[in-house]
FILOBA-14758 format. One record per residue (C-alpha): residue in three letters; y, x, z. Coordinates in steps of 0.25 Angstrom, whole numbers, plus 5000, padded with zeros to 4 digits. Example, Ala and Ser with C-alpha at 12.3 -4.5 7.8 and 13.67 -1.06 7.14 Angstrom:
2
ALA498250495031;SER499650555029;
//
This chain:
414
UNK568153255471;UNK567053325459;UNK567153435469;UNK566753365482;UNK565553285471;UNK565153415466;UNK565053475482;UNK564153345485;UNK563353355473;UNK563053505475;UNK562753485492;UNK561753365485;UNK561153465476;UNK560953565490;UNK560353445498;UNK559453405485;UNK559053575485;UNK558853575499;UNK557953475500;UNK557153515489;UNK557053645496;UNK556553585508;UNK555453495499;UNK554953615495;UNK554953695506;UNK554153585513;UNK553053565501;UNK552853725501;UNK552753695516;UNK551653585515;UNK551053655505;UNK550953775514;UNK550453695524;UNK549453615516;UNK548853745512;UNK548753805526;UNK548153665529;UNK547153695517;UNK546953845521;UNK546653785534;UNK545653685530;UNK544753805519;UNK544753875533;UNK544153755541;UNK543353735530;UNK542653895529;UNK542453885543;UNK541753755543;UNK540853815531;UNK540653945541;UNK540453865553;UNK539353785546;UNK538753935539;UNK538653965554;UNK537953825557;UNK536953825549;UNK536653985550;UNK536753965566;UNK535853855566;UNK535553775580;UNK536153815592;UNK535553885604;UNK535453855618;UNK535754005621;UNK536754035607;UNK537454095617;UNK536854195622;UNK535854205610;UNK536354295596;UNK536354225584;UNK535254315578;UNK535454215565;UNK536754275560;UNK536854415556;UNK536454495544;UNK535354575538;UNK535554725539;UNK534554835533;UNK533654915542;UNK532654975536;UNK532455075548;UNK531854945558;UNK531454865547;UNK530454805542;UNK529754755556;UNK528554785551;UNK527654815538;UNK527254715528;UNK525954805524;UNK525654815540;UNK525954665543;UNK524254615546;UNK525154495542;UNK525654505530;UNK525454375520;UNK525554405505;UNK526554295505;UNK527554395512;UNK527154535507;UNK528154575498;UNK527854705498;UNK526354685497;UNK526654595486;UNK527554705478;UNK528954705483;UNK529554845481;UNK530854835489;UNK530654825504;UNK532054815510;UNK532054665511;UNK531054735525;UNK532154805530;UNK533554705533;UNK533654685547;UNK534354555551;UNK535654575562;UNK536254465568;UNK537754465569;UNK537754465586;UNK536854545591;UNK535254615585;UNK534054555583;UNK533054605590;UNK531754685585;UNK530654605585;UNK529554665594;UNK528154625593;UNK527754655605;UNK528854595614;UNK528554465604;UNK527054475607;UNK527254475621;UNK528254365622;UNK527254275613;UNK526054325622;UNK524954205624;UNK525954125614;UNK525754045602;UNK526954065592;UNK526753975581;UNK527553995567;UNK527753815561;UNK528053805546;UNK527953845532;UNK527753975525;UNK529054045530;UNK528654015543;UNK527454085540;UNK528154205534;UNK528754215548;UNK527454215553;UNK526954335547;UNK528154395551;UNK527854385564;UNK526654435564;UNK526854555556;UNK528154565567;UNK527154565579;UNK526054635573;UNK526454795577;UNK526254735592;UNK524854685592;UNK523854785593;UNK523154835580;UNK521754795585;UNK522254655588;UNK521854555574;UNK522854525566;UNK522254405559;UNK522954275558;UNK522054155559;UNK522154025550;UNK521853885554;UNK522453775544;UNK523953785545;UNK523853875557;UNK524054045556;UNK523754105571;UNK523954255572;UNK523454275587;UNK523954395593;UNK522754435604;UNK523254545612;UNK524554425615;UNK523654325615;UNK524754245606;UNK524854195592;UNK525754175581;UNK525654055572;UNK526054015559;UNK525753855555;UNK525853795542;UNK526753665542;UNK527853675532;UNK528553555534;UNK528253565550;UNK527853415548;UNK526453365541;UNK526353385526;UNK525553415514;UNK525953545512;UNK525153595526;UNK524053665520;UNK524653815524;UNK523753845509;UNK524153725500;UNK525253675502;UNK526053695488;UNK526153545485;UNK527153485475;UNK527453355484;UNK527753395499;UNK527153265509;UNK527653275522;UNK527253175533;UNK528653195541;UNK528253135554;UNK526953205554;UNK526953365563;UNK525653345572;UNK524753385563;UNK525453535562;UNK526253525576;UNK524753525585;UNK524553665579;UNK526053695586;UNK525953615600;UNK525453745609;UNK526353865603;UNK527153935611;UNK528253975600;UNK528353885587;UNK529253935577;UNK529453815565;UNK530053815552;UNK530153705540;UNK531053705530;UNK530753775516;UNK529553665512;UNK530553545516;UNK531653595505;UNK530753545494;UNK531653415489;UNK530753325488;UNK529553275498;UNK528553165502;UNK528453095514;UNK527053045521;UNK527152935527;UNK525652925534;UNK524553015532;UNK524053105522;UNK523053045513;UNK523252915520;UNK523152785509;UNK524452725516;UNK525252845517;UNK526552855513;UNK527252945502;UNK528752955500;UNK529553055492;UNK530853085498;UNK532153195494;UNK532753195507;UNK532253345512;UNK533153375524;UNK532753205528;UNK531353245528;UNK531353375535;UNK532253325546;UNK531253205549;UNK530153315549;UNK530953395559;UNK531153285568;UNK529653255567;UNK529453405571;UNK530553415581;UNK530053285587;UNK528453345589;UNK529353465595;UNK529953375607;UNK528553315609;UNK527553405608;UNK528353555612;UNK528253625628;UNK529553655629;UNK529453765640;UNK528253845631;UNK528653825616;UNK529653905609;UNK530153845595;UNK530853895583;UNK531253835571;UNK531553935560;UNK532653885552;UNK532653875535;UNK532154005528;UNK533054025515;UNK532354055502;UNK533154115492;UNK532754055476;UNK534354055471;UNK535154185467;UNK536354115474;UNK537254255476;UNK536254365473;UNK535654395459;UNK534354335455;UNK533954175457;UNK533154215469;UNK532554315478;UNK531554395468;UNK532154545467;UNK533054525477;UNK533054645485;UNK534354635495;UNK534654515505;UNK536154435503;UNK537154505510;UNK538254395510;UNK538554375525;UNK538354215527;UNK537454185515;UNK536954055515;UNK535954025503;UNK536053905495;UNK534653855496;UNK534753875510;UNK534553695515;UNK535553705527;UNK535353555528;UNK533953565532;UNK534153675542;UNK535153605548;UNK534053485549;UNK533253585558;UNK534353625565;UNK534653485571;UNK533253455575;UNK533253575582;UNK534453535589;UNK533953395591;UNK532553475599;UNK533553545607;UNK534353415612;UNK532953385616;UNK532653505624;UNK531853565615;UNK532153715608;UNK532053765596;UNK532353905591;UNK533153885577;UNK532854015567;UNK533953995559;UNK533554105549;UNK533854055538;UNK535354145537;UNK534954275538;UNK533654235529;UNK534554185520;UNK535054325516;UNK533654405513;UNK533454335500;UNK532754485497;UNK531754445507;UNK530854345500;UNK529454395493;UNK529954345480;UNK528754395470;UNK528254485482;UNK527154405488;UNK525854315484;UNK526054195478;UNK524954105478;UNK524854065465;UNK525254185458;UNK526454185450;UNK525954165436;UNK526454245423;UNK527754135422;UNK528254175436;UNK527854325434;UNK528754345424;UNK530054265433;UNK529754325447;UNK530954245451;UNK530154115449;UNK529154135458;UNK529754215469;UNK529654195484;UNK531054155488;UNK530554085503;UNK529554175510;UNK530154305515;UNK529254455513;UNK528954515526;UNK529354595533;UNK530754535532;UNK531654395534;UNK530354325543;UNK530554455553;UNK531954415556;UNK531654275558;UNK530354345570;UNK531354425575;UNK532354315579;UNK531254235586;UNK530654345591;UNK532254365600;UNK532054215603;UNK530654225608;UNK530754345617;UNK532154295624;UNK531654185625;
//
């Protein structure tokens, strides 16, 4: 009898063992699987980050994506045999607020990076070829001062195919610079409207003002300069990235006029977009005029992963693949992207310069202290080059180049 209780309480205890077994081999299961489920969800999770790095570096899509290399996406190689483009010193050109080695800059390969994209090559640009497809043209340059260092780019880009008896004199009228290349009976134009829209920073000589006005719904003032060109390439960003601006409501110096200080940036330049994109589907031939917009060009005023707070003294580009800077308001490119988008819905096309990756990388590129600052820096600043460097504009030759030489694959395909 204590025998046949001692066999039912041992055949308990394997019953109790075995099932205790089992529990843990199906937690150590679940836990597996919850962790395969976590793996799972990190991977999801890194390529949703990736697929909105590629998003926002791709920019809006193209009719002919296809067919068309994304000349956006690739890497900046050293070539110091086919670059630079040209000379800063030969350039009839050159501006003092581009000349770095004019103005003292002793290390010169920030002239020599090519930029490769990952699919295919970038073509050369060819003045003459450009010259001849812009013949009896009228290419206008629409924005701030980094539109204008594009400009001079430009120029110094197509001036080996003019002749040398042909004037190289740019001609000034208000907010207008008209460069008019006789022998092609074409001009290239660079017009001084930084917010695009009307404002009171439009005087292309004084416009350093503490408080930024802008008369949002207002663009015919600068856009009747714009209404006969045959190519119009826009910009407009870095001046909207100041937090806080005024709104006009009415006129300037108008007694009833209305004055409202407002915080909501990427609002405001998304209602001035609209106004400008609206003018566009008015006011543009859609079988003559050509349009680009050129996306955000990136300063670089934070040390971020490099040594230094800035770009003074920095002598190589970053060479992390997929850098994306931290100053860099993805919010607002986005906000161009969709009115681009919205214009093209419409039948309307315009080019997108998403530039701002592969400028992102030449944070060795700037002026820095390498220009003329107008003021001059005074004794406080002289003895902290950082604090007054040039972390917008680019030196030329250089980063402006690049950005030419993608419009120029656009213009003669097109």
């Amino acid at each position: 009898m204590k025998l046949g209780k001692l066999e039912i309480r041992m055949k308990s205890h394997c019953f109790v063992g075995l099932f205790l077994v089992i529990l843990l081999t199906v937690a150590l299961f679940r836990t597996d699987q919850n962790d395969v489920i976590l793996e799972e969800k990190d991977s999801r999770v890194e390529e949703e980050r990736i697929a909105r790095n590629v998003e926002r570096k791709t920019g809006v899509s193209s009719d002919d994506s296809v067919s068309r290399c994304d000349l956006f996406s690739g890497r900046w190689v050293f070539d110091d045999v086919a670059y630079p483009l040209y000379d800063e010193k030969k350039c009839s050109f050159m501006t003092n607020e581009f000349a770095c080695e004019k103005y003292g800059r002793k290390e010169f390969k920030y002239r020599n990076w090519r930029w490769q994209p990952h699919q295919c090559d970038l073509p050369r640009f060819n003045g003459s070829a450009f010259m001849e497809k812009i013949r009896g043209k009228r290419v206008v340059f629409v924005g701030d001062s980094l539109n204008r260092n594009q400009w001079v780019s430009m120029l110094c880009l197509i001036e080996s195919s003019l002749r040398k008896s042909s004037p190289k004199v740019v001609v000034r009228n208000d907010n207008l610079l008209a460069f008019q290349a006789i022998e092609y009976n074409a001009t290239i134009e660079f017009y001084w409207s930084p917010f695009l829209v009307e404002s009171n920073g439009d005087n292309p000589e004084f416009h350093r003002v503490k408080d930024r006005v802008i008369r949002i719904k207002s663009i015919e003032k600068h856009s009747r300069h714009w209404t006969d060109a045959d190519i119009l390439i826009f910009n407009s960003f870095t001046w909207w990235l100041e937090p806080n601006l005024t709104i006009l409501w009415g006129s300037f110096g108008s007694s009833d006029a209305i004055y409202k200080r407002v915080q909501m940036k990427h609002r405001l330049y998304e209602m001035a977009l609209n106004t400008w994109s609206d003018w566009l589907e008015i006011n543009i031939d859609r079988t003559k005029t050509k349009l680009f917009f050129t996306s955000l060009s990136p300063g670089h005023f934070h040390g971020e992963s490099w040594n230094g707070n800035n770009c003074y003294n920095i002598t190589e580009p970053i060479s992390k693949q997929d850098y994306w800077g931290i100053a860099t308001d993805v919010d607002m490119m986005h906000i161009a992207e969709s009115t681009i988008r919205k214009l093209e819905k419409q039948g309307l096309k315009v080019e997108y310069l998403n530039i701002t990756h592969l400028s992102d990388y030449r944070k060795d590129a700037h002026p820095s202290i390498y220009k003329q600052f107008l003021p001059p820096p005074n004794e406080e600043q002289l003895s902290n080059p950082k604090s007054y460097s040039d972390c917008v504009h680019w030196c030329l030759p250089g980063v402006p180049d690049v950005w030419n030489q993608i419009i120029y694959d656009y213009i003669i395909k097109s």
